[in-house]
FILUM-482949 format. One record per residue (C-alpha): residue number from 1; x, y, z. Coordinates in steps of 0.1 Angstrom, whole numbers, plus 5000, padded with zeros to 4 digits. Example, Ala and Ser with C-alpha at 12.3 -4.5 7.8 and 13.67 -1.06 7.14 Angstrom:
BEGIN
   n    u    v    w
   1 5123 4955 5078
   2 5137 4989 5071
//
This chain:
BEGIN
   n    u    v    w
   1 4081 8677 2051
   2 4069 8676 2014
   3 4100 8670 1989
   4 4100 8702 1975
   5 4103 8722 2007
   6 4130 8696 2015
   7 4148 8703 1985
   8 4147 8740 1991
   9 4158 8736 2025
  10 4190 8714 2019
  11 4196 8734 1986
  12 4201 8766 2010
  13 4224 8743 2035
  14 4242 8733 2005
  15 4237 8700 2008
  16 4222 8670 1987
  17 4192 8646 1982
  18 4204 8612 1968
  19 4177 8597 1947
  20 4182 8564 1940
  21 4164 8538 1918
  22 4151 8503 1931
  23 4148 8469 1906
  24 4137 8447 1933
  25 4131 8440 1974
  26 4174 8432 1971
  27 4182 8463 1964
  28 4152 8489 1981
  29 4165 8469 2012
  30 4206 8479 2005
  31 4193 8514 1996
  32 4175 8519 2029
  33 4199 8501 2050
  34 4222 8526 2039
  35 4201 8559 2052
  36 4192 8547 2078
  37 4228 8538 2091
  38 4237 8571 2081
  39 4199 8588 2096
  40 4195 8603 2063
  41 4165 8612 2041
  42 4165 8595 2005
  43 4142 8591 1973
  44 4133 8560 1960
  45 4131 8565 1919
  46 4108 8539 1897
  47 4112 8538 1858
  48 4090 8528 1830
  49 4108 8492 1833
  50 4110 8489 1870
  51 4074 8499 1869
  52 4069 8469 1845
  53 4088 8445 1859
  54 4077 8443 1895
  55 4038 8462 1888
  56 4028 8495 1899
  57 4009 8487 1928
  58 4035 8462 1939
  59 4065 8488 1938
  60 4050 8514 1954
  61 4038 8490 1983
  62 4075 8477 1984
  63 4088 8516 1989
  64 4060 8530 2012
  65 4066 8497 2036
  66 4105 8498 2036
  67 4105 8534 2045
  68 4085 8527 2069
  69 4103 8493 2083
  70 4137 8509 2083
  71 4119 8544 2100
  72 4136 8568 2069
  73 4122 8600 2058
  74 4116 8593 2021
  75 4099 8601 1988
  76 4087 8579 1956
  77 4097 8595 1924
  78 4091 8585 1888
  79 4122 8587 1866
  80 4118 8597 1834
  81 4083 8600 1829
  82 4079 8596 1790
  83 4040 8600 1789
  84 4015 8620 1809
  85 3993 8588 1809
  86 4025 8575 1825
  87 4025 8602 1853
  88 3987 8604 1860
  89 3988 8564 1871
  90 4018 8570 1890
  91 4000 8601 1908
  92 3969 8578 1909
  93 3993 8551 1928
  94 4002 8577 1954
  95 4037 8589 1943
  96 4049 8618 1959
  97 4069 8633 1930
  98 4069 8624 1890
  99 4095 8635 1866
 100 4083 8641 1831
 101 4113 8639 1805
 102 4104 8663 1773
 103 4143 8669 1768
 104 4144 8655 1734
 105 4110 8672 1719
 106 4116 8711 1709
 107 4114 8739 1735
 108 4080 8746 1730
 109 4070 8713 1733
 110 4087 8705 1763
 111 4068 8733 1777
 112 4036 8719 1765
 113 4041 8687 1781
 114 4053 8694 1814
 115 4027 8721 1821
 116 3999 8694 1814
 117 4019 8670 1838
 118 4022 8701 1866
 119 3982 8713 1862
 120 3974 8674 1872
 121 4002 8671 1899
 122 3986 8703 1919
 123 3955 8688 1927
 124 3980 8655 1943
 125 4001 8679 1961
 126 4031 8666 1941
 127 4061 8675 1934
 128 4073 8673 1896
 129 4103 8675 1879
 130 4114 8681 1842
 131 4145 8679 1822
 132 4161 8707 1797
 133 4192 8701 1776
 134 4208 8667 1765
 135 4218 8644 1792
 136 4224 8611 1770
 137 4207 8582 1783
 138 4219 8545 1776
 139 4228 8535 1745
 140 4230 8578 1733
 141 4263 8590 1719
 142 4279 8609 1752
 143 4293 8631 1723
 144 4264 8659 1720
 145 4271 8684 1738
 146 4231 8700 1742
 147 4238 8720 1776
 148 4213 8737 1797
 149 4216 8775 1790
 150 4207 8798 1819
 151 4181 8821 1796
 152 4160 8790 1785
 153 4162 8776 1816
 154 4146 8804 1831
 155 4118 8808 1811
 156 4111 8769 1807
 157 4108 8773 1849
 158 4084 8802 1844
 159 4062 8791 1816
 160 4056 8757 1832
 161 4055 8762 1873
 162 4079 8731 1874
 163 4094 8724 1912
 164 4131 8714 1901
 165 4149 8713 1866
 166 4169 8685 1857
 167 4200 8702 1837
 168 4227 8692 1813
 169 4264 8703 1825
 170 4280 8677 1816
 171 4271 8641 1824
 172 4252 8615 1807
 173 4235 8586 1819
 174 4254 8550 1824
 175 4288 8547 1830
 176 4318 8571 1810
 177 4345 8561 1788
 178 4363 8587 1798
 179 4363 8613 1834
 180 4334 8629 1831
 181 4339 8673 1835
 182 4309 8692 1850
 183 4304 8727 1837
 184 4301 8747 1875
 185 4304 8784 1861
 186 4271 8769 1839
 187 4257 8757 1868
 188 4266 8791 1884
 189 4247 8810 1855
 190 4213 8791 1856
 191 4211 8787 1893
 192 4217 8829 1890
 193 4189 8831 1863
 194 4164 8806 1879
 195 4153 8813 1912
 196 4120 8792 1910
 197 4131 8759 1911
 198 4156 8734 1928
 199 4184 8718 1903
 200 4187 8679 1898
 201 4217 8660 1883
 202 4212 8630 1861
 203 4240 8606 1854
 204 4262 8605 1888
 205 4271 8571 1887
 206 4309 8578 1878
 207 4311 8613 1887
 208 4341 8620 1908
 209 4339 8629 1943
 210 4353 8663 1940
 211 4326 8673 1913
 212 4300 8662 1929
 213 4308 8681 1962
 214 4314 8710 1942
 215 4284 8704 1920
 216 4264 8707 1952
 217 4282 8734 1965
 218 4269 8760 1937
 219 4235 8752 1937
 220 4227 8709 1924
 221 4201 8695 1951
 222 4187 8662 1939
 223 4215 8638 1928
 224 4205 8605 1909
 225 4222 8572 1912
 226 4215 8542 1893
 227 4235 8524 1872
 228 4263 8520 1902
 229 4234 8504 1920
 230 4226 8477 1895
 231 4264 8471 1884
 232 4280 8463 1921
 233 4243 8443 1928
 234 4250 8420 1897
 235 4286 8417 1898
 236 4286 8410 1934
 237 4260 8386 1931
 238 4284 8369 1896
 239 4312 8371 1921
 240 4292 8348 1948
 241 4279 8327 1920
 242 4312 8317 1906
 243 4325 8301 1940
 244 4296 8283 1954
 245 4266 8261 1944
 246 4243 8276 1967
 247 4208 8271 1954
 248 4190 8293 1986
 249 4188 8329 1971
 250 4183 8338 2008
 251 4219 8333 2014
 252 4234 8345 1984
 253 4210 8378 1977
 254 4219 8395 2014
 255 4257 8399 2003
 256 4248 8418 1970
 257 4221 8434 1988
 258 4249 8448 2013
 259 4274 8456 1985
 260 4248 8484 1975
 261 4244 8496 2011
 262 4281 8504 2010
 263 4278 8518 1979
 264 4249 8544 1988
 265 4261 8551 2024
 266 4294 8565 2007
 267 4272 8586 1980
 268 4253 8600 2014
 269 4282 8611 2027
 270 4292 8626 1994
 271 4257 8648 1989
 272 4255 8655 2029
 273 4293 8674 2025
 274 4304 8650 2056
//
């Protein structure tokens, strides 16, 4: 099944599609472990610095061969897509889906970018996903409060032909400094306006159960997790560090690596409503 008709499917069963991001073979291996444990579908997100760090070809190759070695039904998905150069090589290196991220250019520009992004995904068969309203990514003041509004929404979903909307109702990207509160009756008024397009929700890593299962509930599909992956990776990994001198990395590595499968098989419960 292509992602899209996925995400429309599980959106009308009110249930969720974790996305989760990969840095290395450590932690695409604790990802997949975890779905397919649980027998659940999952995307695997590449940034711009993944991308770099481990090479294009090289990190899709990982992706496309663990789904297949761990037999899950999965996607590859660029995160943040800042450039349409950026998205044509990842369509070029056989992605399935690319995100293009105009949310801090003005409306009309936005537009601009993500319909050049969609006319060159069609011809792939891919799915792509944009991003309106202020989700504050690392290092960004969590402070602004730029929400999604239904109305905009709307029309950004019928000007460009974009698959699913990522939307700001409340979280931010990286961890919070304080509980996090998602807006639902906004997320109740653009999934009323928009009926064109699946919604996706940046920033989950800290989210509170309850939220999230409500977020889902009323009408959120595609769920992204990211920085909980690399945090309980690293400090499990410092833990292990600290109380042996191990030099094999073959011993020490498969402990972190199934720190994040427990990590994502509880998110897949979360976004699955078990």
């Amino acid at each position: 099944m292509n992602l899209k008709n996925k995400l429309k499917l599980l959106t009308e069963e009110k249930r969720g599609l974790l996305a989760t991001n990969f840095y290395n073979l450590e932690t695409l291996h604790g990802v997949l472990g975890a779905a397919q444990q649980t027998g659940d579908s999952i995307i695997l997100q590449l940034t711009q610095s993944s991308i770099d760090y481990m090479g294009l070809n090289t990190a899709v190759a990982m992706g496309r061969e663990g789904l297949k070695q761990f037999g899950v039904e999965g996607w590859i998905h660029l995160d943040h897509g800042g450039s349409v150069d950026l998205a044509q090589s990842c369509l070029d290196a056989g992605f399935d889906s690319v995100m293009i991220d105009g949310s801090e250019l003005p409306f009309s520009e936005n537009v601009k970018l993500t319909q050049e992004v969609v006319k060159r995904a069609k011809s792939y068969g891919a799915h792509v996903e944009a991003e309106l309203g202020f989700v504050a990514k690392l290092g960004q003041s969590h402070a602004h409060n730029g929400f999604t509004q239904p109305q905009e929404a709307k029309q950004f979903v019928e000007e460009t032909g974009v698959d699913a909307l990522a939307i700001s109702i409340g979280t931010a990207h990286g961890f919070y400094k304080e509980e996090p509160m998602l807006q639902i009756d906004l997320l109740k008024s653009i999934v009323a306006e928009v009926t064109e397009a699946t919604f996706v929700l940046h920033g989950s890593s800290g989210v509170p159960e309850s939220q999230l299962r409500t977020a889902i509930q009323n009408g959120i599909c595609k769920v992204n997790l990211a920085t909980e992956i690399k945090n309980i990776f690293m400090k499990t990994l410092q833990d292990i560090l600290t109380q042996n001198e191990e030099i094999d990395l073959r011993k020490v590595f498969p402990k972190a690596t199934n720190a994040v499968t427990e990590l994502v098989k509880g998110k897949l419960n979360i976004v699955n409503n078990r």
